[in-house]
C-alpha positions as CSV (number, residue, x, y, z in Angstrom):
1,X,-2.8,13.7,6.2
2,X,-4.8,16.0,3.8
3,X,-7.7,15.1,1.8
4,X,-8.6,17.5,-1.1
5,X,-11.5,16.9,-2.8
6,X,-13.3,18.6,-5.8
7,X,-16.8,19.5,-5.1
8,X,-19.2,19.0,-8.2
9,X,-19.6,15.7,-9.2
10,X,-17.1,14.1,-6.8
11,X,-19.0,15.1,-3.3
12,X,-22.4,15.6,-5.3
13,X,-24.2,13.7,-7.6
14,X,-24.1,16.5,-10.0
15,X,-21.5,17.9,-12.7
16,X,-22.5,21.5,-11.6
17,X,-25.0,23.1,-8.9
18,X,-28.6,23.5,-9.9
19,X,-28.4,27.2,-8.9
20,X,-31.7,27.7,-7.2
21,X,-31.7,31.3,-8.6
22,X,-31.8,30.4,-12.2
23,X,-34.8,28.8,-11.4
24,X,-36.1,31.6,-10.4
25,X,-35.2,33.3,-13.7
26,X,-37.7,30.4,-15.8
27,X,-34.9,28.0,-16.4
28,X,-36.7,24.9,-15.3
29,X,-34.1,22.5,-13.1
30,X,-31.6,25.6,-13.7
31,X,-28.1,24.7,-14.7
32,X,-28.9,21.4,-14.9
33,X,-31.2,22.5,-18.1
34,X,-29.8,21.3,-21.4
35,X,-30.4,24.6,-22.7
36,X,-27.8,26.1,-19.9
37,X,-24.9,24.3,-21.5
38,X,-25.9,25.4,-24.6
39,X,-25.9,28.8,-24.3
40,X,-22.6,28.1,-22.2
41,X,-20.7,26.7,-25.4
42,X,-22.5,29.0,-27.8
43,X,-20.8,32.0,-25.6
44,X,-18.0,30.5,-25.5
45,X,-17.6,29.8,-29.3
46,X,-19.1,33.3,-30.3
47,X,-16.4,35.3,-27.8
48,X,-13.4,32.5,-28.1
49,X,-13.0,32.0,-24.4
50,X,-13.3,29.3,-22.1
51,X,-15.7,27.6,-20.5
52,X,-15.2,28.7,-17.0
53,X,-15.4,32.2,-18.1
54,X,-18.5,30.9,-20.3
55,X,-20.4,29.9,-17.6
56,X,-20.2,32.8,-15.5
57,X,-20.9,35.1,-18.1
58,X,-24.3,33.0,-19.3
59,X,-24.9,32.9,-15.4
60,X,-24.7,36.6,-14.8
61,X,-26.7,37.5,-18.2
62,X,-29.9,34.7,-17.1
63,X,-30.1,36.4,-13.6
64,X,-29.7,40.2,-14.6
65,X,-32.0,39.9,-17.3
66,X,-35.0,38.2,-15.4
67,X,-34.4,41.4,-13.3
68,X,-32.4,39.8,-10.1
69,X,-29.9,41.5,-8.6
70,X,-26.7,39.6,-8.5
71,X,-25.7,39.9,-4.9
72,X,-24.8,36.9,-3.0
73,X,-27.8,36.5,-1.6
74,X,-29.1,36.0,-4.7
75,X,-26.3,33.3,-6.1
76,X,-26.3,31.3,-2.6
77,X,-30.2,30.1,-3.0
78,X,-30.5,26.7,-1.9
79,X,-26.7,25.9,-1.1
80,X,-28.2,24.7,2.0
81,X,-30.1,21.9,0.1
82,X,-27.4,20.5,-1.7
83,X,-27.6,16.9,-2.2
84,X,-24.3,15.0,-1.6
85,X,-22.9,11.5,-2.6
86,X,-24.0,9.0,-0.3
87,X,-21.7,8.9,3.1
88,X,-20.1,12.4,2.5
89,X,-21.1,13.6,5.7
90,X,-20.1,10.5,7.1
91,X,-16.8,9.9,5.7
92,X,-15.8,14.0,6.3
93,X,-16.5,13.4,10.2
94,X,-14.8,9.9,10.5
95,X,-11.6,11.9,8.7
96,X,-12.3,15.4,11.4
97,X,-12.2,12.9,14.6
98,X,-8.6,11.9,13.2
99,X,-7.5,15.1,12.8
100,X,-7.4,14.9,9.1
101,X,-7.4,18.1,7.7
102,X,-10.1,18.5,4.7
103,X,-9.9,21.1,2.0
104,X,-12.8,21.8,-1.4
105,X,-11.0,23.0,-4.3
106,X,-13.7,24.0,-7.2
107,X,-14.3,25.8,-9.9
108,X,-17.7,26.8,-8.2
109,X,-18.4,29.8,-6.2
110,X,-16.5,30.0,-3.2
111,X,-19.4,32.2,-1.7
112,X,-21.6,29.5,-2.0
113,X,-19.4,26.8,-1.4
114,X,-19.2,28.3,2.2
115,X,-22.6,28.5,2.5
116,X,-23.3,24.8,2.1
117,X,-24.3,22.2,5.0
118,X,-21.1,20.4,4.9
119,X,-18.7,23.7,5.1
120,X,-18.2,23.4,9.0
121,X,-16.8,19.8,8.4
122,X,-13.9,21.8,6.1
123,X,-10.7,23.4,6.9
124,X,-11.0,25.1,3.9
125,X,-12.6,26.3,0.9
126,X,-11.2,27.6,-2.6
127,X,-13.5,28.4,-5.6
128,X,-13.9,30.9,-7.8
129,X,-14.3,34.9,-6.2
130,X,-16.1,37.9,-7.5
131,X,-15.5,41.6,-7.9
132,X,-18.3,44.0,-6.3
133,X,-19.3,47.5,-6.5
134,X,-19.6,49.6,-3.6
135,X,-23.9,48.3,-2.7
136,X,-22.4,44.8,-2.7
137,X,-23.8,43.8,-6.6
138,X,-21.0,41.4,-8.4
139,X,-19.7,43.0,-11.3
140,X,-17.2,40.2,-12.6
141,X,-15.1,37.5,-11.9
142,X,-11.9,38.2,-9.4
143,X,-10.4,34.6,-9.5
144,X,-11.6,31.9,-11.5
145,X,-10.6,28.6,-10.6
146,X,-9.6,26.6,-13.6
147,X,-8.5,23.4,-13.9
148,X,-4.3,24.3,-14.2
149,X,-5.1,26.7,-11.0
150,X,-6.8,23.6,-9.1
151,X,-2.5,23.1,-8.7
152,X,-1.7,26.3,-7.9
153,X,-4.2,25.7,-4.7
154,X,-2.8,22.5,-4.0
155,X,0.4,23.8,-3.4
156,X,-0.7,26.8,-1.4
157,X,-2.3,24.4,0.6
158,X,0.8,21.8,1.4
159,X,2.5,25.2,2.2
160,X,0.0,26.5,4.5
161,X,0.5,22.5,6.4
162,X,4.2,23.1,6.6
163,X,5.2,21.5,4.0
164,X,7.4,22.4,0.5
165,X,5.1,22.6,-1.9
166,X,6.5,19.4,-3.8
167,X,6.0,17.1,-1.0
168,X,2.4,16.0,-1.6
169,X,3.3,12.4,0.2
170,X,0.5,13.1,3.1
171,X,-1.6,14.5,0.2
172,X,-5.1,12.3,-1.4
173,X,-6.9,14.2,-3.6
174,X,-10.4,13.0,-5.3
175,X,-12.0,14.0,-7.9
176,X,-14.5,13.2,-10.8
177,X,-13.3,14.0,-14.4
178,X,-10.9,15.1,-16.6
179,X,-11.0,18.7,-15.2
180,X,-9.4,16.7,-12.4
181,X,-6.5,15.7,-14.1
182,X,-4.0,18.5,-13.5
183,X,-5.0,17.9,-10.3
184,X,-4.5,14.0,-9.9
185,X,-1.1,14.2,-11.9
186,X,1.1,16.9,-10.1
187,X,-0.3,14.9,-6.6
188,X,0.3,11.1,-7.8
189,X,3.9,12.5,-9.5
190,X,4.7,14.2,-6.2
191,X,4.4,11.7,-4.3
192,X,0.7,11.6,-3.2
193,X,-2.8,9.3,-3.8
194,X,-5.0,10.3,-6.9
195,X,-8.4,8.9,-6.2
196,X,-11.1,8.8,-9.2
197,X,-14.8,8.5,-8.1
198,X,-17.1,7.6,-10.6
199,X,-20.8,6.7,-11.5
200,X,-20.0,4.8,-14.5
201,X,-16.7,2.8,-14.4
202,X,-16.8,3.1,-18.2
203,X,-15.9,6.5,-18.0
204,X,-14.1,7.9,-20.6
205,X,-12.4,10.3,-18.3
206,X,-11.6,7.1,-16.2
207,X,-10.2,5.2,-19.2
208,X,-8.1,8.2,-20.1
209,X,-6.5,9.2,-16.9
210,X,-5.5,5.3,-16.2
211,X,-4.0,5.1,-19.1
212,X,-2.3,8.3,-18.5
213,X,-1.6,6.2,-15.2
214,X,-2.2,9.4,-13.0
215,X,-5.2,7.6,-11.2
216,X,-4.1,5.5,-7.8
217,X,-7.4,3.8,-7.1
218,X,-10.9,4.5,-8.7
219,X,-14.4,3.5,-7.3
220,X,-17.9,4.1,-7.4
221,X,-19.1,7.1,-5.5
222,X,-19.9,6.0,-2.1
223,X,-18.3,7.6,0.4
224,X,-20.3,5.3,3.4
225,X,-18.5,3.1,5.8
226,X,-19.1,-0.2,4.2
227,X,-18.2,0.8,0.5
228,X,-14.6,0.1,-1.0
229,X,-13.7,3.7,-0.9
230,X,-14.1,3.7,2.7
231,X,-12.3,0.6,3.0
232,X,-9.2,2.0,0.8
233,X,-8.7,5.6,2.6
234,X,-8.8,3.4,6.2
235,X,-5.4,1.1,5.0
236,X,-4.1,4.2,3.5
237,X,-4.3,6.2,6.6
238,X,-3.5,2.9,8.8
239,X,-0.3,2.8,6.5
């Protein structure tokens, strides 16, 4: 089997990383600051581009500006500390001693997705890449992980199993939101398990995508042994 699993939101509590180093720049709890996402959208409104783009753009401009260089020393501050969803670590190493291969596909950094506590318990990590100059200092985006790309991934990664890329019966992916949904549809219409976590089961994302009827089971996000997440990926992988 294959478990594929968005990062933000769906293994943390939190829609986005803090980003220790835009702390360090005066923006008090960094990108979890109001202020972030504002300047995010008013980017992205001014220059008619995305969000994704948006918030690498705002990122880069809050860093250079406080003086910082943007290496990737710089952007991986405190991946070590990330807090996770409770029984993450857990329910990862339950899935390694089965031989269940475990992939993070995110709109995040990749460079400091790798850099994170739980990276060893991974066969894999895809996020968003960087261009550098020749001292090593980020000068733009290389590959930005969208949500339409999230698929592209997918089926790179049911390829790189053995598999044709169509053939996502082995396949559970989980995520958080509607960013998700690309995701959750071309695995549930292929064949495969679309699992929504959530903190508030009145989600609207929720509510949408079951409608939509591209969600195979939702639950609150607890990942421990006792919780009904748990419960549901054991009589999947049983079956």
């Amino acid at each position: 089997m294959i478990f594929i699993y968005d990062f933000d939101g769906t293994l943390t509590p939190f829609a986005i990383p803090k980003f220790e180093i835009l702390e360090k720049c005066g923006m008090v709890d960094g990108a979890h600051n109001p202020k972030f996402m504002e300047l995010v959208k008013e980017n992205a409104k001014e220059k008619n581009i995305d969000l994704y783009s948006s918030i690498y753009e705002v990122y880069f401009k809050l860093i250079k500006d406080a003086g910082f260089s943007l290496i990737d020393d710089n952007l991986c501050l405190g991946s070590k500390d990330v807090v996770y969803n409770k029984g993450v670590v857990e329910f990862l190493t339950y899935l390694n001693s089965l031989e269940i291969k475990n992939y993070v596909v995110s709109s995040g950094p990749k460079v400091f997705l790798e850099e994170t506590s739980i990276s060893s318990l991974l066969n894999g990590i895809y996020g968003s890449t960087f261009v550098y100059d020749n001292d090593g200092a980020i000068i733009g985006v290389d590959y930005l992980m969208s949500d339409k790309n999230k698929v592209e991934i997918i089926k790179s990664i049911v390829k790189l199993n053995g598999l044709d890329d169509s053939n996502c019966s082995n396949v559970v992916y989980i995520g958080d939101g509607l960013t998700d949904s690309y995701a959750m549809e071309y695995v549930k219409s292929n064949g495969g398990t679309s699992i929504f976590v959530y903190k508030d089961e009145n989600s609207k994302g929720l509510k949408s995508m079951e409608e939509r009827g591209i969600i195979s089971y939702s639950a609150f996000a607890d990942f421990s042994s006792d919780s009904g997440l748990f419960n549901y990926v054991k009589k999947l992988i049983i079956k």
